[in-house]
Every structure is written in C-alpha cells, then in structure tokens.
C-alpha positions in Angstrom: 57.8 70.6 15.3 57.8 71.5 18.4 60.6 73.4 20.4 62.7 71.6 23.1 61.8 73.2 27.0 65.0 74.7 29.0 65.5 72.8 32.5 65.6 75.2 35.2 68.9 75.6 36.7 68.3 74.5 40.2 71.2 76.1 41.8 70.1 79.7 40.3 66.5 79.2 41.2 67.4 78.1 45.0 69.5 81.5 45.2 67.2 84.0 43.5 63.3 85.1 43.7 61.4 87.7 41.5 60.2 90.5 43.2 56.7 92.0 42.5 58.3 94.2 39.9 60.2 91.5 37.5 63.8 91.9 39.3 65.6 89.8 40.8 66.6 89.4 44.5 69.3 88.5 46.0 71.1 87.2 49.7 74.5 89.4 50.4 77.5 87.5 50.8 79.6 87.8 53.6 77.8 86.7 56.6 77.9 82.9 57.3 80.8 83.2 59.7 84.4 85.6 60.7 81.2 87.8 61.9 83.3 89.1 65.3 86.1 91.0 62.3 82.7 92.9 61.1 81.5 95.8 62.8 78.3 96.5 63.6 77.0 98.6 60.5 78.0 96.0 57.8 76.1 93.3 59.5 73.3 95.0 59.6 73.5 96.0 56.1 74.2 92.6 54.7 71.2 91.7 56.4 68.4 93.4 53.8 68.3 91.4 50.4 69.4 93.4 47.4 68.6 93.5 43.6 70.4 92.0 40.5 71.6 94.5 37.9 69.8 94.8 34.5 72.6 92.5 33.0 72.4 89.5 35.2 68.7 89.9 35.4 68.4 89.4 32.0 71.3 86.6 31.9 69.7 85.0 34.5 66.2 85.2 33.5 66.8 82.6 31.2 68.2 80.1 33.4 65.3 80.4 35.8 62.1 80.4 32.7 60.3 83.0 34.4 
C-alpha cells in the first residue's frame, strides 16, 4: 500500500526558496514600515536575504517536500 503524500505548506513555501546549495533563504524582518527610527546601516543590511540555521532547515524541509 501505498504511502499518503505531505501537502506543501503554502505559507512556508511563499516565504522560503532553496539556494543552489540545499539551504534555505530567507527575507529579514524589520523593514515594511517605522523605517525613518532606523539608521542608515541597518536598512541596508536588512536588505540582503539571509540563510536558515541547520535546525529550521531541516524542520522546514519537510513542510516544503523539497
């Protein structure tokens, strides 16, 4: 008998993308709006995407079937 599929979670997949090397990117938080309290610096920081730790990436993994 066959086994049952998992669904993709839709909100996880919408948030995250697999790089080239199997992790997982990731948007910073942060930056929607309040951007005239935040200098400079941390804007431009919280531009560039950022990876998922080891944990989440394998916690996560799951919910995306990748």
């Amino acid at each position: 008998m066959a086994k049952n599929k998992l669904k993709t979670k839709q909100a996880v997949a919408k948030r995250l993308i697999y790089s080239a090397n199997g992790k997982l990117k990731r948007k910073h938080a942060y930056r929607s709006h309040l951007a005239h309290n935040k200098t400079h610096k941390q804007k431009r920081h919280l531009r560039k995407d950022t990876f998922l730790n080891l944990t989440f990436t394998k916690k996560l993994g799951k919910t995306i079937n990748k």
